[in-house]
Each structure stands twice: as C-alpha cells, then as structure tokens.
C-alpha positions in Angstrom: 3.3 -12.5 33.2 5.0 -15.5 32.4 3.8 -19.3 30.9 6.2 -20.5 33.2 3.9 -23.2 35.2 5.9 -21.9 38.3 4.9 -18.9 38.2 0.6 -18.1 39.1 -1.4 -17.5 36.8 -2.8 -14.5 36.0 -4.7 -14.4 32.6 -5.4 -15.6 29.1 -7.1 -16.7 26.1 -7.2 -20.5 24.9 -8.2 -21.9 21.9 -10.1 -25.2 22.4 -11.3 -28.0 20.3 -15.3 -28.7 21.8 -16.1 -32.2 21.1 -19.7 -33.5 20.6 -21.4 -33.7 23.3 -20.1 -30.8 25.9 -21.7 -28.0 26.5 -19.5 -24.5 26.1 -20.2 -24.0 29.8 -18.9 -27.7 30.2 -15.8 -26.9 28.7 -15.4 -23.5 30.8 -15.8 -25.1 34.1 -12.9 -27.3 32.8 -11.3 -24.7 31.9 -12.0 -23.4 35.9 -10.4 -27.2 37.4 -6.9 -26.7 35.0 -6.0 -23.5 35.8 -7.3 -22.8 39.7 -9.4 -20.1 39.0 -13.0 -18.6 39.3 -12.8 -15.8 36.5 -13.3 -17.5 33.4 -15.9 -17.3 30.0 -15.9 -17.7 26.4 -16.5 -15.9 23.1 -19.4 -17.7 21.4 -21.4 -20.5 22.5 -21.4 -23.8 20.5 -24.1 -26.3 20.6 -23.5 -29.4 22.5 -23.9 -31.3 19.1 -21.3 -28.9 17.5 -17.9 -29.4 17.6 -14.7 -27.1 16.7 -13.3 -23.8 17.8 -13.9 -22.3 21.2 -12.6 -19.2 22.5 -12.0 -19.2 26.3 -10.5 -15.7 28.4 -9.3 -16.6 31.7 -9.2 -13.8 34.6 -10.4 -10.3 34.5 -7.6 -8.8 32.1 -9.0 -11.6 29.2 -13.0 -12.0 30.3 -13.1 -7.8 28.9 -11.7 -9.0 26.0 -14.7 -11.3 25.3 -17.0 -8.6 23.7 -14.4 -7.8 21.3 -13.6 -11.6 19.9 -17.6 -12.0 19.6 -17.3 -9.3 16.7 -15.1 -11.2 14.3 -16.5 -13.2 11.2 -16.9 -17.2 11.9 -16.2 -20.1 10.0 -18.5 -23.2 9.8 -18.3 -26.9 8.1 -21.7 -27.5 8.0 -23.8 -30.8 6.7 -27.6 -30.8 6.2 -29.5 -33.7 5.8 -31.9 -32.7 2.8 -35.2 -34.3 2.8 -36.0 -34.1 6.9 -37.1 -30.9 8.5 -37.3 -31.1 12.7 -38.4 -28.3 15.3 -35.1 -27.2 16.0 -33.5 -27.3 12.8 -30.8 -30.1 14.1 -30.7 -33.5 15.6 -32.6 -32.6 18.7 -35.7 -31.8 18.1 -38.3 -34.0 16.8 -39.2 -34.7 13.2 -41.6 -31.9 11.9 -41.8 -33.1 8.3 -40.4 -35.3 5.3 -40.4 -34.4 2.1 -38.7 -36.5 -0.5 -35.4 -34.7 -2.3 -36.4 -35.6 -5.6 -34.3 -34.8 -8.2 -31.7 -31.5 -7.7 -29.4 -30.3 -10.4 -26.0 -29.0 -9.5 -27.5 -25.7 -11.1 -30.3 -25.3 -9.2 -28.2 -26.1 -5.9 -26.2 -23.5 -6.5 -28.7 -20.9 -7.5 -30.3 -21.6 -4.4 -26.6 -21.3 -2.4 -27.0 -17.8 -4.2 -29.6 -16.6 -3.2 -28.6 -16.5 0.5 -24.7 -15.1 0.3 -24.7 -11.3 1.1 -26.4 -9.1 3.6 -29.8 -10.1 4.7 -32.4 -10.9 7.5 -33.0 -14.0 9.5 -34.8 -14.8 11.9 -33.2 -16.5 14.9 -34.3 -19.8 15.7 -37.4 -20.9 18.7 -35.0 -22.9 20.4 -31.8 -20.8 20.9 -30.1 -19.1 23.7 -31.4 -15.5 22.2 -33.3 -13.9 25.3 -36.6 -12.6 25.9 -37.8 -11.1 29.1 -34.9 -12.6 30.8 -35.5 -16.3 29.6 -34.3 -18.1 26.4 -36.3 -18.6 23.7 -35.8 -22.3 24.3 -37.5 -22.1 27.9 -40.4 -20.6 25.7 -40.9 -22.9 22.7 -40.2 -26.2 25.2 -43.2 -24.8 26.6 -45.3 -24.2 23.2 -45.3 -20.6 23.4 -44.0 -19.1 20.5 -42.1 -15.7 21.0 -41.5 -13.9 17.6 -38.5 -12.5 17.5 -37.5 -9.2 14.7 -35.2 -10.5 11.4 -31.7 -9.4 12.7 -29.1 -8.0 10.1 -26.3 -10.9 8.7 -23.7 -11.2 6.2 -22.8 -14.5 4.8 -19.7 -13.9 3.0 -18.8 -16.8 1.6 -21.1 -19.9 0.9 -19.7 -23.1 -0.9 -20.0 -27.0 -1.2 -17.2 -28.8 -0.1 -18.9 -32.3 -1.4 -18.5 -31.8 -4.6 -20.4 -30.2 -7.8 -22.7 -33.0 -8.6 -26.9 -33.0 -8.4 -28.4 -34.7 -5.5 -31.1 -37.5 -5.5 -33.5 -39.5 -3.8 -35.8 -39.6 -0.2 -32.8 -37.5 1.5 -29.7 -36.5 0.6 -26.5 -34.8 2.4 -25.7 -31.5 1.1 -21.9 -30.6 2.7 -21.3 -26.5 3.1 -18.5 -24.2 4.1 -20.1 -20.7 5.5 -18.3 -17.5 6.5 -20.4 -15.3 8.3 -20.9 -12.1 10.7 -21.6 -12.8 14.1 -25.1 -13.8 15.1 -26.0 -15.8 12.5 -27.2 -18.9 12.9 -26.1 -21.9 10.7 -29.2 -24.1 11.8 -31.4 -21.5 10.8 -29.9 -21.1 7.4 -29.8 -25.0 7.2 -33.8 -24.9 7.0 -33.8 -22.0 5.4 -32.0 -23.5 2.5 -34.4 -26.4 2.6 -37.1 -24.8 2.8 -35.6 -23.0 -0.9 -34.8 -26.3 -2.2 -38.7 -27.7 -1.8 -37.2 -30.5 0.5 -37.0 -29.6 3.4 -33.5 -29.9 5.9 -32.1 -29.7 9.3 -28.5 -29.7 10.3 -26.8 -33.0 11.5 -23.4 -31.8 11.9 -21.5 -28.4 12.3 -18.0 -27.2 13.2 -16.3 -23.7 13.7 -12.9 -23.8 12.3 -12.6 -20.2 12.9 -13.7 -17.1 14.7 -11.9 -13.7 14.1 -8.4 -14.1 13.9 -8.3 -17.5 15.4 -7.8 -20.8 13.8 -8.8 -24.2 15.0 -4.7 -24.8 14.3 -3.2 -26.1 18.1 -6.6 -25.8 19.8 -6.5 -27.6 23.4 -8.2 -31.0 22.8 -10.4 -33.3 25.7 -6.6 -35.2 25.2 -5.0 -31.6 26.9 -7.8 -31.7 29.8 -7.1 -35.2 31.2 -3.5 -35.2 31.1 -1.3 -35.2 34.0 0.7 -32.2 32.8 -2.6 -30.1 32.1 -2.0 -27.1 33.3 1.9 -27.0 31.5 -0.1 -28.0 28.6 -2.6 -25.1 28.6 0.3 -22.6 29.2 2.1 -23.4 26.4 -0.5 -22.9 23.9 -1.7 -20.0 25.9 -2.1 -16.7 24.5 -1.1 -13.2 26.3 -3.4 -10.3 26.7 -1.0 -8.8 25.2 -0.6 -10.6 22.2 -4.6 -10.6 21.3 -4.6 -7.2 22.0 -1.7 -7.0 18.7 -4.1 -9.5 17.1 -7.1 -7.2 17.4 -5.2 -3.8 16.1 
C-alpha cells in the first residue's frame, strides 16, 4: 500500500483532534466522506463536550486492530468545577446539588488526590454508553430507571494538579488534573467521586485525551484537515500503515 493519493486506498489508522461539540461517530462518518469508504470505526469514544485524541481504523485490515488500541493506558487533562454536583457528572445534566467549597488546604487536596491513585473499583456512570440488555445506560436513567451496574476494576496511574499547589476557596472553585489511567475508567465519574471526598461536591466542565496507548495528540488531523480542498492528500500523509501499528503494538 502506498500514501500516494493516486493510488486507492486501502486501509489505516488516523489520529484526530475531536473538537467540542462532535460526536466520535460524527467524526467517523467524516472520516467515511474523506477517504470514499464504508469500513471505518474508532478506538474509544469521546464525549461530545470532550475534546482531544481520537483513534480512527479505516478498512477491514485496521477496524481488527480496534480491539487492540482500546487496551492501552489513556491520558486526560481534566478540570472540575468544585462546589456544583449535576446528574451526569458534567455540563449536561442538570444541577443535582451545591455545596459551598469552603476552605481547602493544598494538604488536604492532595491527600484526597491520594486516595484514589492505584487499583480500585468504580462504578460506571447512569448516563454512559456502558450497555445493559442491549440499551445504554443513558436510554435508562433519561427515563428514571436506575440500572446498577457492578464496580469494575481500574488503575489510575498517575493523578496530579497541573494548576498549581495552592488551597482552594470560596462558593466553587476549579481544581485542574492530569490522569493516566487503564481503559474503562471514567474521568466524570472520578470527577464526582473526588468531590464527593472533598465535602463539596463536583462535576467535570472540561476534559481532553492527549493520549491513548502509544499515540500522542502530536500531528492529530484537525476540523482545519476535514474542510480542506486537499483532504484526502492531507489524511494520507499523516496516515499510519497497518503495518507500522502493528511494530507499535509489539
């Protein structure tokens, strides 16, 4: 195979840069319109409100591959507004209950940071994607029934500010993370979670992967890549082979 835009293409893996806003399936019917063909899915959905890293396979000799890139640890920036819990843990759902920040020593931040780095149970969220009979947990809880779901096994690895060491004050307060963590965790979960710890309260107004596996956010495709006249030389360029994530994954 070649990234020649002359010669047809066949298959492989893109790195792309999800805005706020689009949906991963968004991007991968994008994805579809560039390159002319049907065969195409990704490695790990993001939110629409999430923004960063998405791995895309195009055509059957990448789509198997998919499995495989789901197992690698992620990267997240993360920032929680302390102070404000809602039903879904982000900026979608409606406001559940506030509860004033107070006064928080860097000390007791981090003790609380802590406490969650390292294997351990959560559990996954009312409104995800996680299924259940067939359905999504968010078909469920959109219609007040609440499915329990078991604690599933994570490993957060690493868990860091990136704001600073400093206390935090006041009604709310913004509480900036870095997180590096097994698959299947979920970073709006441990954004209440952490709130919850702290007495506040806390749901998560902005998140990005900057990486997941081997792959960086580095030379991503952008919305910039999708519009452009030369898309589909673009996408080939920064393409990668199935044979060079197949080296990767060694």
């Amino acid at each position: 195979m070649s990234k020649d835009s002359g010669i047809e293409f066949q298959a492989g893996v893109f790195l792309v840069d999800k805005p706020v806003g689009l949906t991963s399936f968004s991007v991968v019917s994008r994805v579809r319109r560039v390159l002319g063909i049907k065969k195409v899915g990704h490695a790990g959905t993001l939110d629409p409100f999430a923004t960063g890293l998405l791995i895309v396979c195009a055509g059957r000799p990448a789509t198997k591959l998919i499995s495989r890139f789901m197992e690698g640890e992620k990267e997240y920036l993360a920032t929680l507004c302390l102070g404000v819990a809602t039903e879904t843990f982000d900026t979608e759902g409606e406001i559940t209950k506030r509860r004033s920040v107070g006064r928080l020593s860097e000390n007791e931040i981090e003790k609380c940071l802590g406490r969650f780095r390292g294997l351990q149970l959560q559990v996954p969220p009312q409104y995800s994607a996680l299924k259940h009979k067939g359905k999504p947990l968010y078909y469920y809880a959109r219609r007040g029934i609440e499915v329990k779901k078991e604690p599933r096994k994570i490993d957060i690895s690493l868990l860091e500010r990136i704001d600073g060491k400093y206390g935090l004050s006041g009604e709310q307060a913004e509480l900036k993370l870095r997180v590096v963590c097994s698959k299947g965790t979920y970073i709006r979960t441990l954004a209440s979670d952490i709130g919850e710890d702290l007495g506040c309260g806390a749901h998560l107004t902005a998140l990005r992967r900057t990486k997941s596996g081997c792959f960086s956010i580095e030379n991503s495709l952008t919305m910039d890549d999708f519009s452009a006249g030369d898309a589909r030389e673009r996408f080939l360029k920064k393409m990668f082979t199935v044979e060079e994530v197949c080296k990767l994954l060694q």
